[in-house]
KEBALO-690512 format. One record per residue (C-alpha): x, y, z. Coordinates in nm, 2 decimals, padded with zeros to 4 digits, always signed. Example, Ala and Ser with C-alpha at 12.3 -4.5 7.8 and 13.67 -1.06 7.14 Angstrom:
BEGIN
(node (+01.23 -00.45 +00.78)) (node (+01.37 -00.11 +00.71)) 
END
This chain:
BEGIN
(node (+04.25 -01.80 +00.66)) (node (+04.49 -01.64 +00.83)) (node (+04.87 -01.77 +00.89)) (node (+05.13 -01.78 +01.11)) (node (+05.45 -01.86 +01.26)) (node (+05.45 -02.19 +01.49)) (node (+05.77 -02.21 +01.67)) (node (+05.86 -02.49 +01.97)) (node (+06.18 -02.51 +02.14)) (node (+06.31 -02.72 +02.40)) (node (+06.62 -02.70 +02.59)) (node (+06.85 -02.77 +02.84)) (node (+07.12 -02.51 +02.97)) (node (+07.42 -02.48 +03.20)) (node (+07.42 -02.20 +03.40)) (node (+07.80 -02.15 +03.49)) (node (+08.08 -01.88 +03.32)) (node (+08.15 -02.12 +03.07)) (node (+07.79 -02.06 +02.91)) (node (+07.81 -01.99 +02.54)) (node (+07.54 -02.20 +02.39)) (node (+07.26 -02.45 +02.50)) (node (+07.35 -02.80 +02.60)) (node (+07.08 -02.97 +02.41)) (node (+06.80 -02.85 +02.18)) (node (+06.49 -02.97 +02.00)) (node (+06.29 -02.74 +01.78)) (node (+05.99 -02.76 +01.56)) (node (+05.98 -02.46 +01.34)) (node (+05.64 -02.38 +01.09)) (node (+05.69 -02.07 +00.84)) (node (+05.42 -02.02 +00.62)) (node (+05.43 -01.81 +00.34)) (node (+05.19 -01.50 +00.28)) (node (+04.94 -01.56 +00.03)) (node (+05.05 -01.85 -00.06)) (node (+05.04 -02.25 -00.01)) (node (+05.46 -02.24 +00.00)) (node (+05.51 -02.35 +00.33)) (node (+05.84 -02.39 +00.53)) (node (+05.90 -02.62 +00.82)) (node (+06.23 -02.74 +00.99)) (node (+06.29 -03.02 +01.26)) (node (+06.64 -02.91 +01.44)) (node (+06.81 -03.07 +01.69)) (node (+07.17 -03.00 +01.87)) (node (+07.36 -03.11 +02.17)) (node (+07.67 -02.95 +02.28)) (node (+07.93 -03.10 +02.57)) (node (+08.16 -02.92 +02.76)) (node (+08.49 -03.02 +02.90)) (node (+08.69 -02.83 +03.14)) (node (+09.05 -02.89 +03.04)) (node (+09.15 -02.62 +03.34)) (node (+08.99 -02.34 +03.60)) (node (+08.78 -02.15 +03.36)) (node (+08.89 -02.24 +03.02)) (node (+08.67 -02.52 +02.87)) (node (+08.67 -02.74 +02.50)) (node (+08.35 -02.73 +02.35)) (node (+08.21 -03.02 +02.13)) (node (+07.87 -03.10 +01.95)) (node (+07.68 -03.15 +01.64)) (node (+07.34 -02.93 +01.46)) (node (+07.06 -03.14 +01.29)) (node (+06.84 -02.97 +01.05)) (node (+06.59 -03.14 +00.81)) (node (+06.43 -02.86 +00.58)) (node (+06.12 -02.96 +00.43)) (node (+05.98 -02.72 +00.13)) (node (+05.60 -02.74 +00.02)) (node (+05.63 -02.54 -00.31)) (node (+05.27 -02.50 -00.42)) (node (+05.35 -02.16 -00.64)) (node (+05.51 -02.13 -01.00)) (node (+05.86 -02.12 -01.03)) (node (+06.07 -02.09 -01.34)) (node (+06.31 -02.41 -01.23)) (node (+06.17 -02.79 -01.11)) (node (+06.12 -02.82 -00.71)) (node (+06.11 -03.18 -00.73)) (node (+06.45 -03.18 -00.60)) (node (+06.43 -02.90 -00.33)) (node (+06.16 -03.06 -00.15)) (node (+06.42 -03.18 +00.17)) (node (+06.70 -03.03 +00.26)) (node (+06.95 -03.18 +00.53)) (node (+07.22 -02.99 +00.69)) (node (+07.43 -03.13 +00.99)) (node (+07.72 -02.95 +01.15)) (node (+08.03 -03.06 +01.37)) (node (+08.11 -02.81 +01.65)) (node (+08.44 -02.76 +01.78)) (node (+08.48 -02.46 +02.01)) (node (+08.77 -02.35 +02.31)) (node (+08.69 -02.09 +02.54)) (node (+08.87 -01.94 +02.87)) (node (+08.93 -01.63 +03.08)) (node (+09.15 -01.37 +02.93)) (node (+09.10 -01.19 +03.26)) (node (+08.85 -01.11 +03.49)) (node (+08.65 -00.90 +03.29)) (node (+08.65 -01.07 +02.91)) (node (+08.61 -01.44 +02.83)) (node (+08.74 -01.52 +02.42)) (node (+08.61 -01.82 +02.22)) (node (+08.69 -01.97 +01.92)) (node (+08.50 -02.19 +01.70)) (node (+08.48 -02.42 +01.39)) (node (+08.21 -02.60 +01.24)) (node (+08.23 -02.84 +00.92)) (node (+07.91 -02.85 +00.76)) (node (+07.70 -03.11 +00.55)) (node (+07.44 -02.92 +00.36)) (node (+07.30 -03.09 +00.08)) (node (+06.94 -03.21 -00.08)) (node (+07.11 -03.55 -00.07)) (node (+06.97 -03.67 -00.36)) (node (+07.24 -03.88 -00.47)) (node (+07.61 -03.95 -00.34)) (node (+07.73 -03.71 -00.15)) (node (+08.08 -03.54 -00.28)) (node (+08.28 -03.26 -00.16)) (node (+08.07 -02.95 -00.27)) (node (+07.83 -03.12 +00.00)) (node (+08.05 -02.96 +00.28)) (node (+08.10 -02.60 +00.36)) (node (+08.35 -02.47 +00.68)) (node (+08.19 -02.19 +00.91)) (node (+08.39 -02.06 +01.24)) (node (+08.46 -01.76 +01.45)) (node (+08.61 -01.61 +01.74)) (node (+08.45 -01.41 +02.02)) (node (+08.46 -01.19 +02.27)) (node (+08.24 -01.18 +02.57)) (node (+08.21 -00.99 +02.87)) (node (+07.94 -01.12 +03.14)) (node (+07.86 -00.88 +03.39)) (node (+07.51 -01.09 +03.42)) (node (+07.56 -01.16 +03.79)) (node (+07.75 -00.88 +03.91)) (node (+07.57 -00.76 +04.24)) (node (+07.70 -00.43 +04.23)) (node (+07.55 -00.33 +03.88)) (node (+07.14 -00.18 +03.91)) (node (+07.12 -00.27 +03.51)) (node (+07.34 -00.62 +03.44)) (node (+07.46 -00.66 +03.11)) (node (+07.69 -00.88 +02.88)) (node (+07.85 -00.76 +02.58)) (node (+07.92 -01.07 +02.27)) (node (+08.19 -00.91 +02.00)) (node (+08.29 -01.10 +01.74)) (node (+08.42 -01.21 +01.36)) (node (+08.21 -01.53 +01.18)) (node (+08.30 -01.67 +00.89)) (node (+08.06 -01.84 +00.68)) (node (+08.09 -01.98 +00.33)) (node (+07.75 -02.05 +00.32)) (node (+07.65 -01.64 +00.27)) (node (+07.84 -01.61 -00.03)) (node (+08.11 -01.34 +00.09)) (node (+08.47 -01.47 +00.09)) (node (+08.56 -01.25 +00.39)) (node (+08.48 -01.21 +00.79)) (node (+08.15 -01.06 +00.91)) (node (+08.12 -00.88 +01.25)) (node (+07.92 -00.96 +01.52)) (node (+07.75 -00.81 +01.79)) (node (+07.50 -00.92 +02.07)) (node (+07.40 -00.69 +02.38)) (node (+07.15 -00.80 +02.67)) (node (+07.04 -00.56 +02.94)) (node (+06.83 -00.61 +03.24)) (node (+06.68 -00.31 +03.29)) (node (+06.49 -00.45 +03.60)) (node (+06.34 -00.78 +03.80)) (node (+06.11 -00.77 +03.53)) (node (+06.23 -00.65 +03.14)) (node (+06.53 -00.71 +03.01)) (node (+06.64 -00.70 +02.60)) (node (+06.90 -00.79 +02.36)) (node (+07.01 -00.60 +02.07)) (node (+07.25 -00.72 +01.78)) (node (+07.26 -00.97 +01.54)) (node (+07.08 -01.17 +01.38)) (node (+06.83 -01.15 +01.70)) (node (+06.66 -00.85 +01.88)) (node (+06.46 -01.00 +02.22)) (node (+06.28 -00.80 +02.41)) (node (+06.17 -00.99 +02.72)) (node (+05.87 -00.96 +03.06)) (node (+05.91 -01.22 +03.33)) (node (+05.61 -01.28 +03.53)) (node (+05.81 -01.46 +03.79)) (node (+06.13 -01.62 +03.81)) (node (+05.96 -01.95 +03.61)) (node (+05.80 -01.79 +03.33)) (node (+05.79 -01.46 +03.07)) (node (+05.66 -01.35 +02.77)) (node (+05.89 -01.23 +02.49)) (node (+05.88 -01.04 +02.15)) (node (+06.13 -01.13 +01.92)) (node (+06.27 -01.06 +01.57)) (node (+06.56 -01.25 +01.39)) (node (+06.74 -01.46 +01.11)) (node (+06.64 -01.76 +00.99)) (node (+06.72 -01.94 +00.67)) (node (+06.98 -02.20 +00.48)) (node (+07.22 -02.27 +00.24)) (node (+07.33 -02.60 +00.06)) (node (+07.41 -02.80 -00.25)) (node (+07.16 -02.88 -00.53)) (node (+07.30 -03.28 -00.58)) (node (+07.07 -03.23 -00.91)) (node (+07.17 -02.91 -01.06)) (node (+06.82 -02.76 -01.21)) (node (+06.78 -02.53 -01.51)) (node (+06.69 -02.12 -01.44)) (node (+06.66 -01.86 -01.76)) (node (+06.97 -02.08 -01.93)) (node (+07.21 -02.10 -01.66)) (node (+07.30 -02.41 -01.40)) (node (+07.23 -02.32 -01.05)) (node (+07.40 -02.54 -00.81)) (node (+07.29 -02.42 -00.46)) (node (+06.98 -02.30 -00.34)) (node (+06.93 -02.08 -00.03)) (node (+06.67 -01.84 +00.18)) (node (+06.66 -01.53 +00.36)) (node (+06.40 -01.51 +00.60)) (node (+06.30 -01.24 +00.85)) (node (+06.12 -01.38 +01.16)) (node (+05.93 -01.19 +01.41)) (node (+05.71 -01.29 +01.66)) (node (+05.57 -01.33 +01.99)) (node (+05.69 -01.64 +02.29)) (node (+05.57 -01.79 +02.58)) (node (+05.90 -01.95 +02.82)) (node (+05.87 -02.16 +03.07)) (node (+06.13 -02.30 +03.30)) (node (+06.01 -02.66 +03.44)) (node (+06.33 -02.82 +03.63)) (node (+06.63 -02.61 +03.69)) (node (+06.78 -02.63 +03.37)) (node (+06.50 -02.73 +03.13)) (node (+06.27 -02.46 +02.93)) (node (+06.02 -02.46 +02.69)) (node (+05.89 -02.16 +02.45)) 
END
């Protein structure tokens, strides 16, 4: 039998300058493995508010769900009895405004819960991610045959491992009415829209977690405290916009 990738996502959007992120999200995401039972599946769920403290320069807040559910059907040389959920929330703190007419700059912190939550939770439970950002949205200039927007940026996340910044870098171009793309990281899109309403898009990215094992487990000798996956997602999406701010792929 063959397998696949089951992916549904839901979300609302504002469509203003201030746009860095979706308002509100739910997502359903199924991932299973290759010849093998080892499935993957994750509920996620996010809401974001924006407040405008002045003309163009806006404070950011919301909070991440993810409940990570493992089916671990294969041998492994450590016990999976206490991987089989994982729960990670985050707390999103961002500020954003003009630096002038051309570049927008946003900075962001997120405390993070990521744990199996098997017992009580205790301070290596929490992890700190942020970043700052720099965005220039040239989206709905009229003069421009090809709009574009440019996303540079440094992230730091405890949860990869490395004690130091990593860069970041997101392009989208549309090339016409119909095709646009996005290259950078951790998602290339390449995008058809049948009409205004609806398109079909190819897409690969990033997925994956980190977080704390509550019950340490046992591999070749040594303790492991955390567990975490890498996965590279690729795939094919329906969108469709229903209201005026509501879509679903």
């Amino acid at each position: 039998m063959k397998k696949f990738l089951v992916l549904i996502s839901i979300f609302t959007y504002v469509v203003s300058n201030a746009q860095l992120t979706d308002l509100a999200r739910l997502e359903y995401s199924f991932i299973p493995k290759n010849k093998s039972e080892d499935q993957y599946t994750r509920i996620r769920a996010l809401v974001n508010y924006p407040i405008e403290v002045k003309e163009d320069a806006y404070f950011v807040f919301g909070s991440e769900y993810n409940r990570i559910y493992l089916n671990l059907n294969d041998a492994y040389p450590f016990d999976t009895s206490s991987t089989e959920t994982i729960t990670v929330i985050d707390l999103n703190l961002a500020y954003t405004y003009k630096m002038n007419k051309k570049w927008r700059v946003a900075y962001s912190i997120s405390p993070r819960l990521a744990s199996t939550l098997n017992k009580k939770i205790t301070s290596k439970d929490f992890f700190v991610n942020g970043g700052v950002f720099f965005i220039k949205d040239r989206t709905k200039a009229k003069e421009l045959e090809k709009p574009y927007r440019l996303i540079l940026g440094l992230t730091y996340n405890t949860t990869t491992g490395i004690t130091f910044p990593l860069p970041l870098i997101s392009y989208f171009r549309q090339l016409n009415k119909k095709w646009s793309y996005i290259v950078g990281v951790p998602k290339i899109n390449l995008k058809y829209a049948f009409s205004p309403k609806e398109n079909l898009q190819s897409f690969v990215g990033l997925d994956g977690y980190f977080a704390h094992l509550q019950r340490p487990t046992m591999v070749n000798g040594n303790q492991v405290d955390n567990i975490s996956l890498s996965v590279v997602v690729a795939g094919l999406g329906y969108e469709y916009q229903f209201p005026k701010h509501l879509v679903c792929i």
